[in-house]
N, C-alpha and C positions, 0 to 999 in steps of 0.2 A: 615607477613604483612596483613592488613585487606584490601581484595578483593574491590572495590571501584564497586558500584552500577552505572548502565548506564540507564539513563532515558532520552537520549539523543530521540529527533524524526528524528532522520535521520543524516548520517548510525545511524542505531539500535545496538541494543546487538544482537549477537551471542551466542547460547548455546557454555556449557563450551567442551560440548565432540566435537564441531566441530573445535573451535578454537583451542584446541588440535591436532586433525587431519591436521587443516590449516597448523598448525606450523611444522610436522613433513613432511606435502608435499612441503614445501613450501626449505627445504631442501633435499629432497629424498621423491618421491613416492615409497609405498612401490612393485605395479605391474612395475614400469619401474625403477627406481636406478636415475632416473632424477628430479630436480627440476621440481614445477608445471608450473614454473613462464618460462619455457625455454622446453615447451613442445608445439610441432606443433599441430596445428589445423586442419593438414593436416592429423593426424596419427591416426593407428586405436586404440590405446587408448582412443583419445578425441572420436572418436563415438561412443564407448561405454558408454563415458561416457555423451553426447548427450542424447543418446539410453535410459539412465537407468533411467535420471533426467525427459523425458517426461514419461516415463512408470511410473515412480513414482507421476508424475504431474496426470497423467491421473487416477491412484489406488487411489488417495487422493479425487480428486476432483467427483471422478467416471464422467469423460470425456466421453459424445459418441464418438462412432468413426465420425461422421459427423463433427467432428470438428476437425480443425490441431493446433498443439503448436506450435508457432516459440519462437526463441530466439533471440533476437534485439539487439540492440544499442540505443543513446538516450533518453533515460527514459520515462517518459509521455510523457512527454512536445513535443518529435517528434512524437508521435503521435497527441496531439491535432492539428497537420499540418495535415499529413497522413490521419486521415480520412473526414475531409469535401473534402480533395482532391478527397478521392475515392469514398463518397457518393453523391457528389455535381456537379461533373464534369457535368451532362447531365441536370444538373437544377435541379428545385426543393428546399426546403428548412427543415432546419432543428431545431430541440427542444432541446432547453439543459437547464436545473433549475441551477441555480444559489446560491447558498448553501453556499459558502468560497470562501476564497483564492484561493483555485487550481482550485475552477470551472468557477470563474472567470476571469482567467488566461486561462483555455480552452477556453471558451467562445470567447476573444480579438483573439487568436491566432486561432480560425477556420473563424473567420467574415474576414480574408483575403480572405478565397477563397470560401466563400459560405453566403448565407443568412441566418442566424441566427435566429429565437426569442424563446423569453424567458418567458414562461407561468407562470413563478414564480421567484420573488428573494427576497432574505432576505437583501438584501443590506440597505437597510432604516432603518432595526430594528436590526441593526450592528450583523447580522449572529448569535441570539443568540435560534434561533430554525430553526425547518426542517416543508416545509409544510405537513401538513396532505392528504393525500390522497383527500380526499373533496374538498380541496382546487384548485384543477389541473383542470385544462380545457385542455385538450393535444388534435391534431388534428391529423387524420389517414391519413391526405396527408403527415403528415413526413416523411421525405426519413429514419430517423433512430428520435432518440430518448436520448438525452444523459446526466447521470450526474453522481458524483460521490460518491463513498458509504459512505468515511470516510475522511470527512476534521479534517486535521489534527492541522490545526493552531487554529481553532475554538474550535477543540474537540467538534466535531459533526456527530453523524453516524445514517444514515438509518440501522432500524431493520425489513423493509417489503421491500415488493419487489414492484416498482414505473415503471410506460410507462403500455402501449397497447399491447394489444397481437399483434395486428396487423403492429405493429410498430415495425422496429429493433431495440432491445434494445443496447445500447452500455453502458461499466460503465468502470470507472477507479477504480480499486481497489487496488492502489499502495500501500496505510498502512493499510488493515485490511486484504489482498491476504492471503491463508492461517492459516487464523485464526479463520474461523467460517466454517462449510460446507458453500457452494454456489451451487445451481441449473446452471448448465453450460448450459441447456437445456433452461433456462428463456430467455437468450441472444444470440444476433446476432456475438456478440463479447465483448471481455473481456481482459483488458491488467493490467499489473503489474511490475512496475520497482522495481528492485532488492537492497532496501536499509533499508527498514523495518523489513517486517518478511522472506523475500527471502535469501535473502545474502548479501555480500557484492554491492556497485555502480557499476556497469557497463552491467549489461543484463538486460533486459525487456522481461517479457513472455507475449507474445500476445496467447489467445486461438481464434479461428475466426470458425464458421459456413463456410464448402463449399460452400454453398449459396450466402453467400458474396464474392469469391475467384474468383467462377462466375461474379459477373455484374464489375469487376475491371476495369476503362477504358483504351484502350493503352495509351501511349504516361507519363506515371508516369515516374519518376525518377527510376531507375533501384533498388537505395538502398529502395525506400519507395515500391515498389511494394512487398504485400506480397507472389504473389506466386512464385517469387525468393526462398525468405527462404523456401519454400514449394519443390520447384523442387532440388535444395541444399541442404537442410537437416541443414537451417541455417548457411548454409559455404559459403556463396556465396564469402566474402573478411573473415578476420581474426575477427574471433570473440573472444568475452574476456575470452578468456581459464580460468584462475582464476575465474576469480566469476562465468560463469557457473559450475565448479568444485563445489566451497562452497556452492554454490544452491543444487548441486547432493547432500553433506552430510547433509544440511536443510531436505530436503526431505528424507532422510534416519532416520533421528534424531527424526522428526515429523511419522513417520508410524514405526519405531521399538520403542524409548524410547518412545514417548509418546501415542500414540496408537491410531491415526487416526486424526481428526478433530471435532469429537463432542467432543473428550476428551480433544482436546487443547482449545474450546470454552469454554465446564467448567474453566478451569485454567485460562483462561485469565476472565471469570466471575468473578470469585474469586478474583483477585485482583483489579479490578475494584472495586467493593464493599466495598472492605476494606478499599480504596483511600476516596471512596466520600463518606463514613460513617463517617472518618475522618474530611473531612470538614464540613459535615453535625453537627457533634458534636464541631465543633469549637465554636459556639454559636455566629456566623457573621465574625469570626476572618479572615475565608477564607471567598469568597462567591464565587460561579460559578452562572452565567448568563447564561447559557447555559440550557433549560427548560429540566426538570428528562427523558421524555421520548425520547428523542435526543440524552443525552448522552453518548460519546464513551468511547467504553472499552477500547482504542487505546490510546485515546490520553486526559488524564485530566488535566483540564484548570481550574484555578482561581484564583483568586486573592487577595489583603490584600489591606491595606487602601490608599497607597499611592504608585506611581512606586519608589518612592524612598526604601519604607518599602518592596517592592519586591524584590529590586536589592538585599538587606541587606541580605534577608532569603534567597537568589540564594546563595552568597556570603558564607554563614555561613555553610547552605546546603554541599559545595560544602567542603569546612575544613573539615567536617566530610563524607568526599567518596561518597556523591552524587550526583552525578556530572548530566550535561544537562536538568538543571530544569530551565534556562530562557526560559519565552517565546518567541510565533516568534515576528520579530520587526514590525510586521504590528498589532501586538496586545499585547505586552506586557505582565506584569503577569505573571504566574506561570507557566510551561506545564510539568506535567510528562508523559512520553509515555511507554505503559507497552507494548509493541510487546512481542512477542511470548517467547522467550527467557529472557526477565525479571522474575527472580524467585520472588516467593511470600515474601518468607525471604527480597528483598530488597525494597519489597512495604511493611510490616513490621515496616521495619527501617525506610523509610520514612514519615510515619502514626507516628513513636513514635516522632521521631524529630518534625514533624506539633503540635503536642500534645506537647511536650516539650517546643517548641520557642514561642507556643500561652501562656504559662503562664510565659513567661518570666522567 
């Protein structure tokens, strides 16, 4: 049977050698004779396997050690509570740009418990670029500094590094985590929920500067304080044994098969290029609105003449195996998402079919 192509933005694709591995843990691990799915989080198995997923977190990203990895729960989205909690509490206020969906969405969801403003939004010119550097007026009274790398509804990604040295930088890197090196050093903190290029839903890896671990205020929620998972080792209650596991073999997958992260940034270049060369040769058939030097390698967005004429080429798309090509419903149109694990072969296939359906 022909392997069906996942360009889904969330859950992502999984490489094939892990989902393999998933599947025979998933009935018998082969170090314990136990399902994954009925294995304690209490035992010394799961710390090893804690153990080897930050160590590998840490080899990838080359992590200083001033900084700790926890593994969460809640995705982003419990964080965009979490930290105006924890940077706001004593007053002060905070900067966050406005870019998409999801940092819009942080934005609402931190203005409960802290002052906000917004030195830039795209909101007026329907999120179809990223500011320029030039553009920013940022102030050094901010308590932190915050936005995120790679909107993914947009298909919009910063390729520089944006905030004040002086300023904590914070970013959400939920869809492009792993896909490109990152200076861990640039930032005050850094989080990533696990459904893109990590692994499966259900853990989030926050990395956080000591620095910040320090000014924490008392009196937080027990589960939102991060140096709980700090002093636990991320055990505090029952963490998601399964998808930290499939993260462990992500992270195995990306430093032995593929050989680091400059080498999955080429790969993921690569199809990228392939996609929007594609549209680019369409001759208007697609268009993306999204300006050349914004474009994500994550997540490609664009469109055809009518939502009707979109839903048709989802539809059609989708008979021929490739499947999670509607877009998000706050924007419509097209989206494919090449995460890590998408092979070039199935960006390929869908570059011949855009080429195929544009000549009717």
């Amino acid at each position: 049977m022909l392997r069906a192509h996942n360009f889904s933005a969330g859950p992502g694709a999984l490489p094939r050698s892990v989902l393999e591995q998933t599947q025979q843990a998933v009935i018998e691990l082969p170090e314990t004779g136990l399902s994954v799915l009925g294995m304690s989080h209490r035992s010394a198995w799961f710390e090893r396997v804690l153990d080897e997923t930050e160590r590998n977190l840490r080899e990838l990203l080359h992590v200083p050690a001033s900084y700790r990895v926890l593994f969460m729960q809640g995705g982003a989205t419990l964080q965009f509570a979490i930290l105006p909690m924890l940077f706001l509490a004593r007053g002060g206020f905070a900067e966050y740009l406005d870019t998409g969906y999801w940092s819009a969405k942080s934005i609402a969801e931190a203005r409960r418990f802290g002052d906000i403003r917004v030195p830039w939004s795209g909101a007026a010119q329907g999120y179809d670029r990223l500011p320029k550097a030039s553009e920013l007026t940022l102030s050094e009274s901010a308590k932190y500094f915050h936005y995120v790398s790679n909107e993914t509804v947009e298909g919009l990604q910063f390729h520089d590094l944006r905030g004040l040295s002086g300023v904590p930088r914070v970013c959400d890197l939920s869809s492009d985590f792993l896909a490109r090196p990152t200076t861990v050093s640039d930032f005050a903190l850094l989080y990533a929920h696990a459904q893109k290029n990590l692994g499966p839903a259900g853990v989030t890896v926050v990395i956080v500067h000591e620095s910040v671990l320090e000014k924490i205020p008392e009196g937080l929620p027990t589960m939102l304080d991060y140096r709980r998972y700090v002093e636990t080792k991320s055990i505090y209650n029952t963490p998601p044994v399964f998808a930290v596991y499939v993260t462990l073999l992500v992270t195995r997958w990306l430093r032995d098969e593929i050989g680091g992260l400059e080498a999955m940034e080429q790969r993921n270049a690569a199809k990228a290029l392939r996609l929007y060369r594609a549209i680019a040769e369409s001759r208007e058939f697609y268009r993306s609105s999204i300006l050349p030097r914004d474009r994500s390698l994550m997540n490609v967005t664009f469109q055809l003449s009518s939502p009707e004429r979109a839903r048709h080429f989802v539809a059609a798309a989708e008979a021929r195996g490739l499947h999670g090509l509607a877009g998000h419903r706050a924007r419509g149109g097209v989206r494919a998402s090449l995460y890590n694990a998408v092979e070039l072969e199935s960006v390929d296939a869908l570059a011949d079919f855009m080429t195929e359906y544009a000549l009717g």
